[in-house]
C-alpha positions in Angstrom: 110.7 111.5 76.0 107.1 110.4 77.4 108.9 108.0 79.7 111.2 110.2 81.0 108.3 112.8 81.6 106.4 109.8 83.5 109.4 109.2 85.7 109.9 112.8 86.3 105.9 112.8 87.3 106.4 109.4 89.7 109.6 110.6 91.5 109.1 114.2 91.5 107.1 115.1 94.5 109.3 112.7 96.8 112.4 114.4 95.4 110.9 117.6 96.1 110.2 116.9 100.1 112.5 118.4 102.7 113.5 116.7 105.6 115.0 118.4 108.6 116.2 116.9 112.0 117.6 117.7 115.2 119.4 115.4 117.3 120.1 116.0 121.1 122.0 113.3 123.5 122.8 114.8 126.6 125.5 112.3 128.5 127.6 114.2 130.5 125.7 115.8 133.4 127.2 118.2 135.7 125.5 117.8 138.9 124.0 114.4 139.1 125.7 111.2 137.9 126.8 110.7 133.5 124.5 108.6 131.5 126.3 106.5 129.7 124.4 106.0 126.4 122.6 109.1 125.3 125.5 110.3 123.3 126.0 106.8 121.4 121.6 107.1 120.7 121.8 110.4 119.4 124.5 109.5 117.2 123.3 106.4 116.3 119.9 108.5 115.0 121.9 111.2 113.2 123.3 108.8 111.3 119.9 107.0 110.7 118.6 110.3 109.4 121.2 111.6 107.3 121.8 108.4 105.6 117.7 108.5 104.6 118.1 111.7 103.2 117.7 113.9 106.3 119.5 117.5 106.9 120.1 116.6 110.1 121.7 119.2 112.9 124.0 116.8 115.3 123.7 119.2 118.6 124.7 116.3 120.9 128.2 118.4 121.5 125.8 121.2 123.0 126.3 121.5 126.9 124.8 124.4 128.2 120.8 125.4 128.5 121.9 128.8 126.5 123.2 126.9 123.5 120.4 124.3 123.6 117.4 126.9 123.2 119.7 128.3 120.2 119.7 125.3 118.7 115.4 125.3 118.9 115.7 128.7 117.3 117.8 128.1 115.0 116.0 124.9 113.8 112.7 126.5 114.0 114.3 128.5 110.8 115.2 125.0 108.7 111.5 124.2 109.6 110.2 127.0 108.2 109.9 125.7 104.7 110.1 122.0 105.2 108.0 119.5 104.8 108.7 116.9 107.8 110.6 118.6 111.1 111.9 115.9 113.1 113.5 116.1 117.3 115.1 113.2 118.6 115.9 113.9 122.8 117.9 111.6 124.3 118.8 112.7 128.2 117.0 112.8 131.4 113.2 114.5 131.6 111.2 115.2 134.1 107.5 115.8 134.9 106.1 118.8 137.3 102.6 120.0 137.6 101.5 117.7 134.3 103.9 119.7 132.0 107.2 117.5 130.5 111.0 119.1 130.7 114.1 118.0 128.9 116.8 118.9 131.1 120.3 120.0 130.3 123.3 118.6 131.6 124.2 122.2 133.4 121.1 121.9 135.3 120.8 121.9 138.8 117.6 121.9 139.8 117.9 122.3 144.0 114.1 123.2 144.0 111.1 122.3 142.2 110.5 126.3 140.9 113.9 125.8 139.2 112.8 123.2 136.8 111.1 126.4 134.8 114.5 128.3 134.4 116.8 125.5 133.5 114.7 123.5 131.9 113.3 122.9 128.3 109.7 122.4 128.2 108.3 120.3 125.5 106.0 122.9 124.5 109.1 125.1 123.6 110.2 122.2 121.3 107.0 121.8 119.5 107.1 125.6 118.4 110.7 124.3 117.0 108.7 122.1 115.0 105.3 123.9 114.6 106.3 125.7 110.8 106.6 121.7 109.4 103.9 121.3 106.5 103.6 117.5 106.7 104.6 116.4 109.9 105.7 116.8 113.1 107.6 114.7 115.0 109.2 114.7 118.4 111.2 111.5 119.6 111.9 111.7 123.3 114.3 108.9 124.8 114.0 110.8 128.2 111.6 108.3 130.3 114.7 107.1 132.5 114.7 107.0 136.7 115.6 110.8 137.2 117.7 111.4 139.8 117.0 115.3 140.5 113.3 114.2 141.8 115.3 113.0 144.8 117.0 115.8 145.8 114.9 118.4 144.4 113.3 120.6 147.4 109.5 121.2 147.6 108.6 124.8 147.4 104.5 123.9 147.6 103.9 120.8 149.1 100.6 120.0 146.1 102.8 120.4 143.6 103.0 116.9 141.9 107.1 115.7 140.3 105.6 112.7 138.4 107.8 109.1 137.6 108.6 109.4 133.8 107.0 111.9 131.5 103.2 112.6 131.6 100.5 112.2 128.8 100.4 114.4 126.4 97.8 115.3 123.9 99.2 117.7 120.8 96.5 120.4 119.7 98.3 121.4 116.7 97.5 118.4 113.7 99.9 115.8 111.6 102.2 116.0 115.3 103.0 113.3 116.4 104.7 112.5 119.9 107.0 109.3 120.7 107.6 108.5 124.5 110.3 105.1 125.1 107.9 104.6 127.4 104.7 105.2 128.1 103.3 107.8 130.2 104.2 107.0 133.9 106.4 104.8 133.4 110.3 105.1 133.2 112.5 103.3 130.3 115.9 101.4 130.6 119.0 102.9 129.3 120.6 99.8 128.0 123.0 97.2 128.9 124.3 97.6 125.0 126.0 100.6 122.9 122.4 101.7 122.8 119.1 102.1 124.5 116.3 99.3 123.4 114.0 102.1 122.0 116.7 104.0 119.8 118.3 100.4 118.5 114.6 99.8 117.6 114.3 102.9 116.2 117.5 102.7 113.8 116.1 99.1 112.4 112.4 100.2 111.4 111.9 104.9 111.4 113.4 105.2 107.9 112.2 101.9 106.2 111.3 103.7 102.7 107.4 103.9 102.4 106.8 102.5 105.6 104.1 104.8 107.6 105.5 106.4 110.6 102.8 105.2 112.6 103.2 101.2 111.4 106.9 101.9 112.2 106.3 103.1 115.6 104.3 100.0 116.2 107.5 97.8 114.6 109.4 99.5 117.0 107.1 98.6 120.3 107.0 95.4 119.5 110.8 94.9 119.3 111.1 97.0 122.3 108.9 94.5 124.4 110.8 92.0 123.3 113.4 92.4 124.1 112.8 94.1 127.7 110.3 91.2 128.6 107.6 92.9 128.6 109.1 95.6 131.2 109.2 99.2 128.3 106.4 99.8 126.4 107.0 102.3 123.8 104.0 105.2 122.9 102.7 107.0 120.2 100.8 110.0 120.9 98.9 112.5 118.9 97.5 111.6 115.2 97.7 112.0 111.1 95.6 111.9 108.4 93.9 108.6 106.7 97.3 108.6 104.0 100.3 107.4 104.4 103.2 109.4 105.9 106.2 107.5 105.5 109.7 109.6 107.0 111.3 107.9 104.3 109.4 108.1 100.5 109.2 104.3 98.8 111.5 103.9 95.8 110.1 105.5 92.7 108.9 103.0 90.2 110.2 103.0 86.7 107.9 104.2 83.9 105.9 101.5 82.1 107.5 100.7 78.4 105.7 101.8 75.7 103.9 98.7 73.8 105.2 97.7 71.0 102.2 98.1 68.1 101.6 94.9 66.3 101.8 93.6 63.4 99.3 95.1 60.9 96.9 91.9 59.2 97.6 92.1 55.6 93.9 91.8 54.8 93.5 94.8 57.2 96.3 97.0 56.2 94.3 99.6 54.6 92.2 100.1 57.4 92.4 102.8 59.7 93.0 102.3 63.6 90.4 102.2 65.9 90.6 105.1 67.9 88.2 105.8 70.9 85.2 108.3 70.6 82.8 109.8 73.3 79.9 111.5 72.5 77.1 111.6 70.4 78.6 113.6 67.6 81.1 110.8 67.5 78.9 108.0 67.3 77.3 110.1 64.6 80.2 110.0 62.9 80.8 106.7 63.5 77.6 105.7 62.1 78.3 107.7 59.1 81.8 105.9 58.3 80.3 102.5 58.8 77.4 103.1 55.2 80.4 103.9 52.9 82.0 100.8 54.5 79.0 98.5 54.3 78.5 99.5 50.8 81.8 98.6 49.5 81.8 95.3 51.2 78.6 94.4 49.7 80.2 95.6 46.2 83.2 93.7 46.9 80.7 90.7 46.9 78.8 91.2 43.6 81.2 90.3 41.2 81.1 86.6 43.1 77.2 86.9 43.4 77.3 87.5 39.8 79.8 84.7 38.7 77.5 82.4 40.8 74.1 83.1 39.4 75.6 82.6 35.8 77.5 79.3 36.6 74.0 78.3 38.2 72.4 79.7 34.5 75.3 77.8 32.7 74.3 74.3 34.7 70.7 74.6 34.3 71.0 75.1 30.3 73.5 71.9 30.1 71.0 70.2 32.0 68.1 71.2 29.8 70.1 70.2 26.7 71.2 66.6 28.0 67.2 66.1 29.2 65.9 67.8 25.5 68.8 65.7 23.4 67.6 62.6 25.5 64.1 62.8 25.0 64.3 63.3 21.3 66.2 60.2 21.0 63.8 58.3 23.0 61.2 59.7 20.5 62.6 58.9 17.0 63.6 55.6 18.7 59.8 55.3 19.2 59.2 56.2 15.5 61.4 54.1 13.9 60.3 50.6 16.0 56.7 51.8 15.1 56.7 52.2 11.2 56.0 48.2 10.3 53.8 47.8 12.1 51.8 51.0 10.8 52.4 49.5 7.6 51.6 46.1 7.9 48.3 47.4 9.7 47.6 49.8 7.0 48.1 47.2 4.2 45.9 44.3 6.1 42.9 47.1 5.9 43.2 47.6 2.2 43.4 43.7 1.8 40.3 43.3 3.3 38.4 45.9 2.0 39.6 44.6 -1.1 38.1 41.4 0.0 35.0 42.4 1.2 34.1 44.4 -2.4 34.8 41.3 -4.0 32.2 39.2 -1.8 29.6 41.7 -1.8 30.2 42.0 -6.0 
């Protein structure tokens, strides 16, 4: 039961996450000439995303400017209560004035004023975006040679139609905003299936755990690769010091529980340490170890005991060998003495006897 609550804890919040998308890939313009790969990008992406775990919204069928701003409403509802919000634009964009459009393949676009009615601005896709908790992100493969800049009528002379998409510095936070190329500069659509920035993209966005910004870098690098050098792909805006991968890494499995060991048989009346904090604990502690000092030095008296008598028990077999021994030694003594004492004794009365005699 405790590992499955620890799992539950681990992989919860990434389960919890949700993850919306909306793919657009506009091929088939009207009025200038088809791109040929926007529609194989967009899907190649949708797929991407839906098989991380995405709800992804495939509007690449979507043709008109009308249906297209739906779509950004619509979206702007999934958003709502989502955690990462994600736009991927492939098409044609264009710059006027400093301000970026993604335009529709309806578009016409005979004068520069005209860019504001058929056009979407990238502003109107961040509001898309803008209810996202975690992250925003916008994706735009629209950096390629745009064709309406040629034909496209000057209305006021100062007013600028830039090459490529200009810089762009988010105000809201945790938005992020990927050119295929960087500001200025215009991107290629591909010799392949699909553009070099969104083949990138499929092989390194949804790498599970990977930060979004690390995988943007994965992707620049491969994209200068393999364009020599020519498309360098750009990051702008910024997140937080954590992590934010698109893709959550793999929940790890619950540690196993450690099996107890083995109680010591000398110990198995003992009761387990258990941690304390606190000085009423360590009074406590205290207290426990007297009662335990005192029956160990109980358990040793019986032994103390046992060894001052077998000391007692030597000492008096080794006064009664030394006593026996001397009082040997000493009648020994005695008995080679008596002679002697009596030879002695009778020599004295002999002459005394003697000496009587002379003096008589």
């Amino acid at each position: 039961m405790l590992a499955a609550a620890a799992s539950l804890l681990v992989c919860g919040p990434a389960l919890a996450e949700k993850r919306v998308a909306l793919v657009l890939g506009n091929s088939a313009y009207q009025n200038v000439a088809p791109l040929a790969n926007p529609v194989n990008d967009s899907a190649k992406i949708a797929s991407t995303l839906k098989d991380a775990g995405f709800d992804v919204v495939d509007s690449a069928a979507i043709s008109p400017a009308a249906d297209t701003r739906r779509a950004l409403r619509d979206f702007a509802d999934r958003a709502r209560d989502a955690d990462i919000a994600v736009v991927y634009y492939a098409g044609h964009g264009i710059e006027v004035d400093g301000g970026n459009y993604l335009i529709p393949v309806d578009a016409r676009l005979e004068r520069d004023t005209d860019v504001y009615d058929e056009a979407l601005s990238l502003d109107r896709v961040l509001i898309a975006i803008e209810p996202a908790k975690k992250l925003r992100l916008v994706i735009l493969d629209a950096c390629r040679d745009n064709p309406f800049s040629r034909t496209m009528k000057r209305t006021v002379a100062s007013r600028a139609i830039g090459q490529g998409l200009a810089k762009v510095e988010p105000t809201s936070p945790n938005v992020l905003i990927a050119y295929s190329a960087k500001a200025g500069s215009t991107a290629a659509d591909g010799d392949g299936k699909n553009s070099p920035f969104t083949a990138a993209l499929s092989h390194h966005l949804t790498k599970p755990g990977l930060d979004v910004r690390r995988a943007f870098g994965f992707v620049r690098d491969e994209v200068l690769k393999t364009t020599g050098n020519k498309q360098e792909p750009f990051v702008y805006g910024s997140l937080g010091g954590e992590d934010v991968p698109l893709v959550p890494a793999p929940a790890r499995p619950a540690p196993a529980a450690a099996a107890a060991p083995a109680a010591h048989p000398q110990r198995a009346g003992r009761s387990a340490p258990r941690l304390r904090t606190g000085a009423a604990d360590r009074q406590q502690e205290r207290a426990q170890r007297v009662p335990r000092a005192i029956s160990r030095w109980l358990l040793r008296q019986p032994c103390q005991a046992s060894a001052r008598q077998d000391r007692r028990r030597r000492n008096a077999r080794r006064c009664d060998r030394e006593g026996a021994a001397g009082r040997a030694g000493a009648g020994a003594a005695r008995r080679r003495g008596r002679p002697e004492d009596a030879a002695g004794k009778g020599r004295s009365r002999g002459e005394g006897r003697r000496a009587g005699a002379h003096r008589g």
